[in-house]
N, C-alpha and C positions, 0 to 999 in steps of 0.2 A: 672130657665129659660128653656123652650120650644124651640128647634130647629128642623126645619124640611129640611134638605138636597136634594136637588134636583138637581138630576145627572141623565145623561145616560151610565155612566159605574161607578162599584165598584169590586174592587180585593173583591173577587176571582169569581164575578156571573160573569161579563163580562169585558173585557181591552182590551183595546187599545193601550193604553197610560199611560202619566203618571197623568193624572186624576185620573182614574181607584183608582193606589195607595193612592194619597192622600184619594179618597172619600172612603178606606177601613180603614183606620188606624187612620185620624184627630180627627171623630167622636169617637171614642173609648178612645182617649188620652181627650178628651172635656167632657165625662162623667166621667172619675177621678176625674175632678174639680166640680162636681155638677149639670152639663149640659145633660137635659132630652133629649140627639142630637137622633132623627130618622132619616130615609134615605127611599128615594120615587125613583123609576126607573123604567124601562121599562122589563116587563117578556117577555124576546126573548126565542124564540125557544129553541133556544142552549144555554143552563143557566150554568154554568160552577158549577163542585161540585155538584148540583142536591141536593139543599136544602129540608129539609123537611120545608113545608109549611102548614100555618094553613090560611082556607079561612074567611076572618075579612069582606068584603063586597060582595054578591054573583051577585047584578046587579046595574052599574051605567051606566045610561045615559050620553052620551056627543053628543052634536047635533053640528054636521058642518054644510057644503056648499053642502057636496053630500049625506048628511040624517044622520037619528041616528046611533048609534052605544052603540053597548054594550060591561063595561067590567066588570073584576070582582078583585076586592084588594086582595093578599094573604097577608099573613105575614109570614118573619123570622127575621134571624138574622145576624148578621157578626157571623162568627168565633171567637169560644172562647172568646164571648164575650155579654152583654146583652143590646147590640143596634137593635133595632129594624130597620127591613129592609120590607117595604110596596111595593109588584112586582102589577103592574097595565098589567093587563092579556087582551088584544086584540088582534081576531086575522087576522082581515083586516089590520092592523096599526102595533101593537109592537110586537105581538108574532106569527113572522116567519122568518126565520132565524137567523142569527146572528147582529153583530152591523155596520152600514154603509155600505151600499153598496152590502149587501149579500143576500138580501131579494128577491131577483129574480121579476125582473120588469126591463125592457126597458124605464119607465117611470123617467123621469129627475127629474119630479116634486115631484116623492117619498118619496124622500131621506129628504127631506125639510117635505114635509107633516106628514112624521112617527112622526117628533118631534116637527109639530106643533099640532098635534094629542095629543101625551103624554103630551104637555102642557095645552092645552083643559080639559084633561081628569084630571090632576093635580091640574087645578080649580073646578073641578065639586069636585075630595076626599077628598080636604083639608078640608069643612064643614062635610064632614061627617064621620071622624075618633073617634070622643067622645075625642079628643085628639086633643085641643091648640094651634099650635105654636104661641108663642111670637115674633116670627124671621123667615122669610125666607129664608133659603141662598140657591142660586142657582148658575148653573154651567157653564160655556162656552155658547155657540150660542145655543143648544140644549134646551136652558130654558130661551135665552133670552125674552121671552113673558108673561112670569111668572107674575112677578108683574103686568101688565098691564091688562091679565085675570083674577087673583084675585082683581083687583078693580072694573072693570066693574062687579063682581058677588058682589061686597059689602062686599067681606073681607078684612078688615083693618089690611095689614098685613107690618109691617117693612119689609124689603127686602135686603140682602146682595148679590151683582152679583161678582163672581170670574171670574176673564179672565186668563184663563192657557196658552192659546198661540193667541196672535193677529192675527195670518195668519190665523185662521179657522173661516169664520163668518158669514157662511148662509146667502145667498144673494140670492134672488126671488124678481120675477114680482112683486109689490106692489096688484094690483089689486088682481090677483090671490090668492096670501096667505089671505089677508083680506077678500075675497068671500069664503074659503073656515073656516077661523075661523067666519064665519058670523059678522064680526065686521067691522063698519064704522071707519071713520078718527078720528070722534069727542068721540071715544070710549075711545079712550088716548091719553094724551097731544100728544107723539111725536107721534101717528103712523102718524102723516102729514110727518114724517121727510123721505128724497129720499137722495140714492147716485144719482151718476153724470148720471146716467142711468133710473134713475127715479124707481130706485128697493127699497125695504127694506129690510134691515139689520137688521137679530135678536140680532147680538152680539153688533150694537149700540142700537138698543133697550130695551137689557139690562142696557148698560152704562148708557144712559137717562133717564132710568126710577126707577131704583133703589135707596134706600135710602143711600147706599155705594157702592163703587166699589172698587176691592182690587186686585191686583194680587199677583203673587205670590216669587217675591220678590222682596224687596227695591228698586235695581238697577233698573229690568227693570220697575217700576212704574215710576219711570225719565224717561228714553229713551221711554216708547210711547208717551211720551208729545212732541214730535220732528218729523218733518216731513218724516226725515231718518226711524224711526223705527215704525211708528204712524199706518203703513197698511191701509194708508185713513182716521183715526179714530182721531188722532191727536187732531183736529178743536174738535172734541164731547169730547175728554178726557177733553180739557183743560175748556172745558167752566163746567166743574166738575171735576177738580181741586184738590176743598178745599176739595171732600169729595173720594178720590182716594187715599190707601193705599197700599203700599207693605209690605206684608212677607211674610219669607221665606218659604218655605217647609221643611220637615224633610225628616227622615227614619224610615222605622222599625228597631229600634239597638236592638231586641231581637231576630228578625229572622238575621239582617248581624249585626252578632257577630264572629268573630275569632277565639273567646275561646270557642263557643258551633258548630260554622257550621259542621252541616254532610257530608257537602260534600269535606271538606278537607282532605287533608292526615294527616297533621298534626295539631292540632291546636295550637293558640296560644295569649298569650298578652301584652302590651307592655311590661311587665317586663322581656318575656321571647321571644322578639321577632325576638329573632337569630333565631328561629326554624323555621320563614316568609320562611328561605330560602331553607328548604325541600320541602314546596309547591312548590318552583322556580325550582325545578327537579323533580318534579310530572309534572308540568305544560309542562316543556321540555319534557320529557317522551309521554303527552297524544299529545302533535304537532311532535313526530316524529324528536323531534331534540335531537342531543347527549348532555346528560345532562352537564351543566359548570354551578357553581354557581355563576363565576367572572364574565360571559358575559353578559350586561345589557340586558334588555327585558321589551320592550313596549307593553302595551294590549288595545284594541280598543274594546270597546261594545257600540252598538246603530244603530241605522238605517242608514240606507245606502243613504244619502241623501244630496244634496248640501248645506244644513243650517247646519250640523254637521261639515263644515270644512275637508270632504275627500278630496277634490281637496289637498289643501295644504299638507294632511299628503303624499299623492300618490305623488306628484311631489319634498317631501324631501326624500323619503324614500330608495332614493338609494346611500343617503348623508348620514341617520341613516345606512343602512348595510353597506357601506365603513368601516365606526367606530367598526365594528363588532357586533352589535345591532341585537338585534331578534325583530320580529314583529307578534303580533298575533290580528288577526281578527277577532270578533263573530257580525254578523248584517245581515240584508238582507237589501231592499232598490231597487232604482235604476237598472234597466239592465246594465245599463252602465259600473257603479262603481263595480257591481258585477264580471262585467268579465276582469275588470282591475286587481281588487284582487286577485281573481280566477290565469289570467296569472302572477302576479306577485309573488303568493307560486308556481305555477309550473314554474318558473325561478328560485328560489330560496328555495328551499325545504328546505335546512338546518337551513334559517335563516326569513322564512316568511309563517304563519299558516295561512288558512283561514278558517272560520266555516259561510257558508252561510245559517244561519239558528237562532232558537230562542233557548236556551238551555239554560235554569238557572242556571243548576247543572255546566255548564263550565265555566258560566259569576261566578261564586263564585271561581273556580282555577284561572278566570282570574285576579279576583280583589287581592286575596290572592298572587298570587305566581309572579307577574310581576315585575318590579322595578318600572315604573314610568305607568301613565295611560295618554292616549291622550282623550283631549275633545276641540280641536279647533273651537268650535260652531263662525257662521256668527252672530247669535243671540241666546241668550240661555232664554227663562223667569228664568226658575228656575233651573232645571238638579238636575239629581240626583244619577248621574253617580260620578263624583267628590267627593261625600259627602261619599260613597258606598267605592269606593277606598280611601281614604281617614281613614275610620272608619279600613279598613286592612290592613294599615300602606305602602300604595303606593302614593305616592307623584301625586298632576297630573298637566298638563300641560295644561293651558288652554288661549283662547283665554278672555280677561277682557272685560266681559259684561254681560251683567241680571245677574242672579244668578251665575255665575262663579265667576263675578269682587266683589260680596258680600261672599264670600264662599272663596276663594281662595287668602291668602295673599302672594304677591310675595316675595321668601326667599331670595333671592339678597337687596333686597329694603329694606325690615326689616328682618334684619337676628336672632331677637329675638325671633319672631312671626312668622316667614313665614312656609307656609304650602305647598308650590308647585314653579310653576314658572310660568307666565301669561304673554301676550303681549297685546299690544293696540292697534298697527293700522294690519289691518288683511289683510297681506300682507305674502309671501314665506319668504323674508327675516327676518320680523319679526318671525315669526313661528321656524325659523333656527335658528335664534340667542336663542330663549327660549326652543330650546331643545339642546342645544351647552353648555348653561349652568348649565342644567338640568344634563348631562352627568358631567360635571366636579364636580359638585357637589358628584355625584355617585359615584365618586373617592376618595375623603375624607370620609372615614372610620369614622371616630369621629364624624362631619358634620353631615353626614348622618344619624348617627344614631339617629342624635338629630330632626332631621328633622321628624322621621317616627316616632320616639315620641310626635312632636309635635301634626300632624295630628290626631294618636288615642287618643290624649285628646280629642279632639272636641267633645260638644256635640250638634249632630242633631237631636239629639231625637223629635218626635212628643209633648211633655210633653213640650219643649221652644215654638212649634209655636202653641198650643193650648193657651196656655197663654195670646199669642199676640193676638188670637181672641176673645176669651174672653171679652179683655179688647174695642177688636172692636166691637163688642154686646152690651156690655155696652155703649158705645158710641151711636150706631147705632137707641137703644131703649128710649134711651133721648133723640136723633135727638140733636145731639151738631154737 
């Protein structure tokens, strides 16, 4: 089978997000099983790693609304690995600056154009690769147009659309975008279809128009079918329904592995993982606090933003340091949050770290060496923060939703199985009670230990949710 990946970011050329990862590592775990998986994106400026590149097409035409344009296809690869990776090279549209927002232009309608441009240009390459796909699978709002421009050019292509996060969904003038892909209404079924403003929507244009829609995990495939979580989309999920799948995402468990990370002091694995707790005094050490291996300590990584649940961690946290609890920070985000954090390690220096910044090599002490990890997400699709802690034997605490309430079995509830501790209704109080328990747990030595064993079984490897695609490829190419 033929897969052709259509993304605008992949670890390690360009990230954002947590697209980036999946569209670095899926594809690679999909060719294990037999799967011809390439990958199609945009050659920005700033291309991270600085590939070496072999040029496969030197001029393609793609004709919009304000004239031709020319690009040109390179080819490489992922990393350590033999996926092909197609960078579509322009440099009015994809190649200058960076990704979203960086491209230096005052112009609103940009940002929207860049990627309906790369979409344009993604139907002109896809004939002319000498190379197949049986499958399309395309990515968030950035590609929702995809299918609807390979039909109008006459390729008959099955189509898989992934939705990684509902709130992001490229919304413009209807007019405008279709003047500028030179396409009328009657070019595809939905492009008649308007929000309440009479704009169009790439990311329901995807929904509508593809052969599958999947996100990316079980949980939240449920909750966008509900008006609470649906981001207006709700009405279009459900009237596609029967063909809207969730799963999960994974990890890289060769890169956050325990027993091999470089950036630890110690390593370690479950059979040996009393040693967790020399990282727990490396980790003290690098926040500046006097090392104690007894004092519990909570670690926080991710963006700094009101759908991660900071309100709640900020307004308990001075219920967690009563307890004697340490707290450590690694995210940027918000000005807000930033400077709440910010004053709350300089009020508490001894027992609250902040790191306003992106830092891998810490986010790996943090996941290592903390006791428990906080992820009180408003909404989570997938996360992949929990699964990360989790794989280095840090219990986490999460709010039960998308990919948390799939990922995260409450250890109170099933104390067979449980792997952290979760609340439901996403409230201060609830949040208090699920780190109240979290802490008494902490105190059961035996307990606990069985706890941090359970976690590093888990496997999240890419190799369980390749499978699951797979099997949704198959499905997709029968049109079952």
């Amino acid at each position: 089978m033929n897969v052709l990946w259509v993304s605008a970011e992949a670890t390690p050329f360009a990230k954002v997000g947590g697209l980036a990862d999946v569209v670095g590592a899926l594809p690679i775990a999909l060719r294990r099983l037999g799967v011809d998986t390439r990958i199609i994106m945009p050659r920005y400026e700033r291309l991270a790693g600085q590939p070496s590149l072999e040029l496969v097409l030197p001029d393609v035409v793609v004709t919009t609304g304000r004239g031709q344009e020319h690009c040109r296809v390179l080819r490489g690869a992922l990393p350590n690995s033999d996926v092909p990776v197609y960078f579509i090279e322009n440099t009015a549209y994809l190649s200058r600056g960076s990704i979203y927002n960086e491209h230096g232009t005052d112009d609103p309608f940009d940002e929207l154009a860049r990627f309906l441009f790369f979409s344009l240009a993604v139907s002109e390459v896809v004939p002319l690769l000498g190379w197949e796909p049986d499958l399309v699978h395309c990515h968030d709002w950035h590609t929702g147009l995809v299918s609807t421009l390979l039909a109008s050019r006459g390729v008959a292509a099955t189509t898989i659309f992934t939705v990684h996060n509902l709130a992001h969904q490229g919304v413009w003038n209807a007019g405008e975008a279709l003047s500028f892909l030179k396409l009328a209404e009657s070019a595809g079924p939905h492009l008649a279809v308007r929000d309440g403003r009479g704009d169009l929507n790439l990311l329901q244009q995807g929904i509508l128009a593809s052969t599958y829609i999947n996100t990316v995990s079980p949980q939240y495939a449920r909750e966008i079918l509900t008006p609470e979580l649906g981001q207006g989309l709700d009405s279009s999920l459900r009237q596609r329904q029967d063909r809207l799948i969730g799963i999960l995402n994974g990890i890289d468990t060769a890169s956050y592995d325990p027993s091999r990370d470089p950036h630890l002091r110690i390593r370690y694995t479950a059979a040996d993982v009393d040693r967790k707790a020399e990282n727990k005094l490396a980790l003290h050490e690098q926040c500046g606090f006097p090392p104690d291996p007894a004092v519990p300590t909570f670690g926080f990584i991710g963006r700094l933003t009101e759908q991660k649940g900071i309100d709640l961690i900020i307004q308990h946290s001075t219920m967690m340091l009563r307890s004697g609890a340490r707290l450590i920070w690694l995210g940027t985000g918000l000005d807000a949050y930033e400077d709440l954090i910010r004053k709350l390690a300089r009020e508490r220096p001894r027992q609250v770290y902040a790191r306003i910044d992106f830092d891998e090599a810490f986010a790996r002490s943090i996941y290592a060496g903390s006791d428990l990890f906080l992820m009180p997400s408003v909404f989570e699709p997938c996360g992949l923060g929990q699964m990360i802690a989790m794989r280095y034997g840090t219990p986490p605490v999460v709010h039960a939703t998308g990919g948390l309430k799939d990922t995260v079995i409450d250890a109170d509830a099933e104390p067979n199985r449980g792997l952290g501790f979760t609340f439901d209704s996403f409230t201060p109080n609830a949040f208090a009670e699920a780190v109240a328990r979290a802490l008494r747990r902490y105190r059961n030595p035996r307990s606990w230990r069985e706890l941090i064993n359970r976690c590093m079984a888990q496997d999240f490897s890419w190799d369980r949710s390749a499978r699951a695609y797979l099997t949704l490829y198959e499905r997709a190419r029968k049109n079952l």
